[in-house]
Residue, then its C-alpha position, 0 to 999 in steps of 0.5 A: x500500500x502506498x503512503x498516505x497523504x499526511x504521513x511522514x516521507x520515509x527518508x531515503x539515500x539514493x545515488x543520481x545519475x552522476x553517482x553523488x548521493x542525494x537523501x530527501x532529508x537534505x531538504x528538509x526546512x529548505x525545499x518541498x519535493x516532488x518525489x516521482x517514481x517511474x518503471x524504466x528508462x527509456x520506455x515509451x510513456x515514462x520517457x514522455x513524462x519525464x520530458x514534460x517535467x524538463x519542458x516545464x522545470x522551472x514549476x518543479x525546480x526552483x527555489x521552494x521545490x526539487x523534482x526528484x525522479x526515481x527508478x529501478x534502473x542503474x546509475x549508468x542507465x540514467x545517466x545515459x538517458x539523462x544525456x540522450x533526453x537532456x534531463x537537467x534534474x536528478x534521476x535517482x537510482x534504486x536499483x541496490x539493494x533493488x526496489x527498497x526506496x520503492x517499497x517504501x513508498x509502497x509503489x514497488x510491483x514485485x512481479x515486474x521488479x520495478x516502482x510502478x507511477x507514483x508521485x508524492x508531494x513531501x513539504x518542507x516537514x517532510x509530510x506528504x501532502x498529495x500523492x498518485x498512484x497509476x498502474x504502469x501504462x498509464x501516464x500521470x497528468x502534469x497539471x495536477x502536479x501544479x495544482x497540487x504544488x500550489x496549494x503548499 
């Protein structure tokens, strides 16, 4: 099961594309994060949303919010991805020990061995505030995002 909107992010230290560790607790008191999980680099739907997030950045990196971008595939992977599309935000990878991130956040599906889509809106307290969840074809809508992040 998915966390809750009004429950406490667990707190999480994953390596990014360029192999620097990022913990959601660096944000604390500093930024609100837009926490999202995709299945895999490179796919169809999950390429077109991360692209959507770099063609509007500025609404979700700024100075009161980081996008962070979570998936199962390897540093290497997300790197090369990163440069392929021109994702100027951090890709994280929870590939080792495989998924834990994603369970954490109750979005790892264990028959397909990746985070399924969720998003979670975390503030500056580190309480989620908003989060989704869609199954793995189905992409997320951008505008709820906004919505959401304009409500904090």
């Amino acid at each position: 099961m998915a966390i809750q909107v009004g429950d406490k992010a667990p707190d999480f230290e994953l390596k990014d594309n360029h192999g620097a560790s990022v913990k959601l607790s660096d944000f604390r008191g500093e930024k609100s994060v837009v926490l999202l999980f995709y299945p895999f680099a490179f796919t169809g739907v999950c390429t077109g949303e991360l692209c959507a997030l770099r063609d509007n950045l500025p609404k979700f990196v700024n100075d009161d919010v980081q996008l962070l971008a979570v998936s199962n595939d390897s540093i290497h992977t997300l790197r090369v991805f990163a440069e392929q599309e021109g994702l100027e935000y951090p890709l994280l990878s929870d590939f080792w020990p495989h998924g834990d991130t994603s369970r954490a956040y109750g979005v790892f599906d264990e028959d397909k061995g990746c985070a399924v889509r969720g998003t979670f809106i975390i503030d500056k307290e580190g309480v989620v505030r908003w989060s989704v969840v869609n199954a793995l074809p189905d992409a997320r809508d951008l505008n709820e995002y906004v919505k959401a992040l304009d409500t904090l």
